[in-house]
MIKE-836546 format. One record per residue (C-alpha): residue number from 1; residue in three letters; chain; x, y, z. Coordinates in nm, 4 decimals. Layout:
BEGIN
num,residuo,cadena,px,py,pz
NUM,ALA,A,X,Y,Z
...
***
This chain:
BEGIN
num,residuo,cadena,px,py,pz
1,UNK,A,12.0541,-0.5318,15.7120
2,UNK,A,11.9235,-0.1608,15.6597
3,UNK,A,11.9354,0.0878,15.9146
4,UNK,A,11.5991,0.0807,16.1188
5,UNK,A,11.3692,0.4433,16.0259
6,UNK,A,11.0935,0.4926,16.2688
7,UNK,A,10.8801,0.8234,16.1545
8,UNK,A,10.5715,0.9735,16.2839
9,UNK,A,10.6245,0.8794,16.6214
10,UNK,A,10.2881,0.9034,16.8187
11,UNK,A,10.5108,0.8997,17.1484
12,UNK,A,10.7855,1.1801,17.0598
13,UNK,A,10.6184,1.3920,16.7677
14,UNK,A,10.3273,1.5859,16.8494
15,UNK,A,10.0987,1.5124,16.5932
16,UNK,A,9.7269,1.4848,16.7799
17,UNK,A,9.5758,1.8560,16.7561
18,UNK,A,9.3420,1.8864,17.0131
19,UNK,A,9.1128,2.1549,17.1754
20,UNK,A,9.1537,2.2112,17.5480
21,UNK,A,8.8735,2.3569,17.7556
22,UNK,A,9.0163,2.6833,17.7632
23,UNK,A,8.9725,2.7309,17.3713
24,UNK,A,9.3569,2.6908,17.2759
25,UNK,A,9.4741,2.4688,16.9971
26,UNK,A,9.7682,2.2446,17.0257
27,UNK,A,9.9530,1.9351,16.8633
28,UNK,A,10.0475,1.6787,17.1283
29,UNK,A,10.2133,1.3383,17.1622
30,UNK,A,9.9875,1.0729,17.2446
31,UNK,A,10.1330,1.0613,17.5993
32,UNK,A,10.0653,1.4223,17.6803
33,UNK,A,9.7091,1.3330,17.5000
34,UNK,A,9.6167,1.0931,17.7744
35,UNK,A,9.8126,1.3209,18.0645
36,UNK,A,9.5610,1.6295,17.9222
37,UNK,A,9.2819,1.3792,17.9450
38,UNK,A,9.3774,1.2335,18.2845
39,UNK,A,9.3639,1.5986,18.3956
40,UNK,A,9.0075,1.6088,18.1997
41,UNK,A,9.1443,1.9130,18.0136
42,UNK,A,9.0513,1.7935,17.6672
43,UNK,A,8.7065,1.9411,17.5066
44,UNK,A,8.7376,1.8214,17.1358
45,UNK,A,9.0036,1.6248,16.8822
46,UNK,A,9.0398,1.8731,16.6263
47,UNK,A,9.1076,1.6045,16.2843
48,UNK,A,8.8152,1.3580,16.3792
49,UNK,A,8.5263,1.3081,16.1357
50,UNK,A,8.2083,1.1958,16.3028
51,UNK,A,8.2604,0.8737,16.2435
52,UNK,A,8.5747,0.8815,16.3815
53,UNK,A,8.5062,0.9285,16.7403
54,UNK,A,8.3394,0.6241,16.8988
55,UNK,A,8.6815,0.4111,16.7977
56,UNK,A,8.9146,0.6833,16.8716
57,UNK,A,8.7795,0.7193,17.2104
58,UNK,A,8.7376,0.3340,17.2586
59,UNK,A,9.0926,0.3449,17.1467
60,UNK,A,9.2093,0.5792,17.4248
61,UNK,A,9.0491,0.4542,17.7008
62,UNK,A,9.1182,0.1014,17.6230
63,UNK,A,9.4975,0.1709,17.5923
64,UNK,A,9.4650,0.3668,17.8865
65,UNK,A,9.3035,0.0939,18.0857
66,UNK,A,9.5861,-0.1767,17.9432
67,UNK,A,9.8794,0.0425,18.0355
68,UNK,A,9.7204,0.1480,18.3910
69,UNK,A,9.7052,-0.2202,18.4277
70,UNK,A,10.0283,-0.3612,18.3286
71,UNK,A,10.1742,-0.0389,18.5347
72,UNK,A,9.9830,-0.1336,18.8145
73,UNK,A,9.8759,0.1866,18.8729
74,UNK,A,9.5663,0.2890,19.0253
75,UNK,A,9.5416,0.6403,18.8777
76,UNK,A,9.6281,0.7556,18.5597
77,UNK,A,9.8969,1.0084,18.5591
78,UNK,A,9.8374,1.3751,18.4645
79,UNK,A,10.2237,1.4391,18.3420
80,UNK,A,10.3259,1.2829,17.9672
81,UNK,A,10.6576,1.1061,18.0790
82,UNK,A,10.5037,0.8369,18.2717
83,UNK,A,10.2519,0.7481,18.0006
84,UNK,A,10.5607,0.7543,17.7595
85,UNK,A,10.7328,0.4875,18.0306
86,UNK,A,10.3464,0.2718,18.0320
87,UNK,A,10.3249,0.2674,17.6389
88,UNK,A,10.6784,0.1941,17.5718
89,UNK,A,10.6625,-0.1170,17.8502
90,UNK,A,10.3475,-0.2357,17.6573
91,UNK,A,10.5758,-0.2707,17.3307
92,UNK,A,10.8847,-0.4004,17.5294
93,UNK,A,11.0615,-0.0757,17.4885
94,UNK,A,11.0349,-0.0682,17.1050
95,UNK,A,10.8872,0.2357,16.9603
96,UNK,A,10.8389,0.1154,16.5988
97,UNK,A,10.4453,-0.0246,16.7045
98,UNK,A,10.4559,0.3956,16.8160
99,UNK,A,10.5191,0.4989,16.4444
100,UNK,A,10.3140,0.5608,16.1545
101,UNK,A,10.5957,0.4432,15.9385
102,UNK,A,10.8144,0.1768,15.9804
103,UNK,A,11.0702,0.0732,15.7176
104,UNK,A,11.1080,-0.2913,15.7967
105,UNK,A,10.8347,-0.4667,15.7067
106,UNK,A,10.8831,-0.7428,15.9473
107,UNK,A,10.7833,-0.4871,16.2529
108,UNK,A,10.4786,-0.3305,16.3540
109,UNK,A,10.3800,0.0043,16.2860
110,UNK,A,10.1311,0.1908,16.4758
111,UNK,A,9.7455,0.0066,16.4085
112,UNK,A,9.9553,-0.2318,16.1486
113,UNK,A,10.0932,-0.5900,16.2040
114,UNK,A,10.4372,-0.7019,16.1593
115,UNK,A,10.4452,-0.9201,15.7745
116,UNK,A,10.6566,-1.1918,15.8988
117,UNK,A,10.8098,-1.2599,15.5454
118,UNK,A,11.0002,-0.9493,15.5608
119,UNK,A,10.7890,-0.8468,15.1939
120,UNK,A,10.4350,-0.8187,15.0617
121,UNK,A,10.4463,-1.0421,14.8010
122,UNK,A,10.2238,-1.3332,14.9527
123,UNK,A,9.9785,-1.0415,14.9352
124,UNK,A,10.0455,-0.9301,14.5201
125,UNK,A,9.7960,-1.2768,14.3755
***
């Protein structure tokens, strides 16, 4: 079996640039995303297209709402490490479902369902 590669991770690589209120720029990891936003510091996503930001903010608060819940947490937290702790307990520790690249097939990737087969061929008709 291959070595598991997990890239892009959306908990450990800061790759979100956002705006805060104060004007500065900054990548961040989706955890210290929702910590910014928890501490309503966040004024703008700096890669969204118009189109983009209905689902990307459904996506946030949703997520936020799911881990909050599962945490059983009443308030979100402002720092990043317990988000990191909430989204890693919603994928049973794994952070492959994190990543924008997996390279096993037969795991999630961030937004992208495990293929069971292990290969894309029941998809190449």
């Amino acid at each position: 079996m291959p070595m598991l590669d997990y890239r892009y991770n959306l908990l450990t690589d800061p790759l979100i640039r956002v705006r805060l209120d104060d004007g500065e720029v900054l990548a961040l990891t989706l955890p210290e995303v929702l910590a910014q936003l928890s501490q309503g510091e966040v004024s703008a996503f700096m890669a969204l297209r118009p189109h983009q930001t209905h689902a990307w903010h459904a996506f946030l608060v949703q997520l936020g709402a799911i881990a909050l819940e599962q945490g059983e947490l009443s308030y979100p937290p402002t720092d990043p490490a317990p988000w990191a702790s909430l989204l890693r307990d919603l994928s049973a520790g794994s952070d492959a479902p994190w990543c924008l690249w997996v390279n096993d097939p037969r795991l999630p990737a961030f937004m992208q369902p495990p293929v069971p087969e292990g290969n894309l061929a029941s998809f190449k008709k």
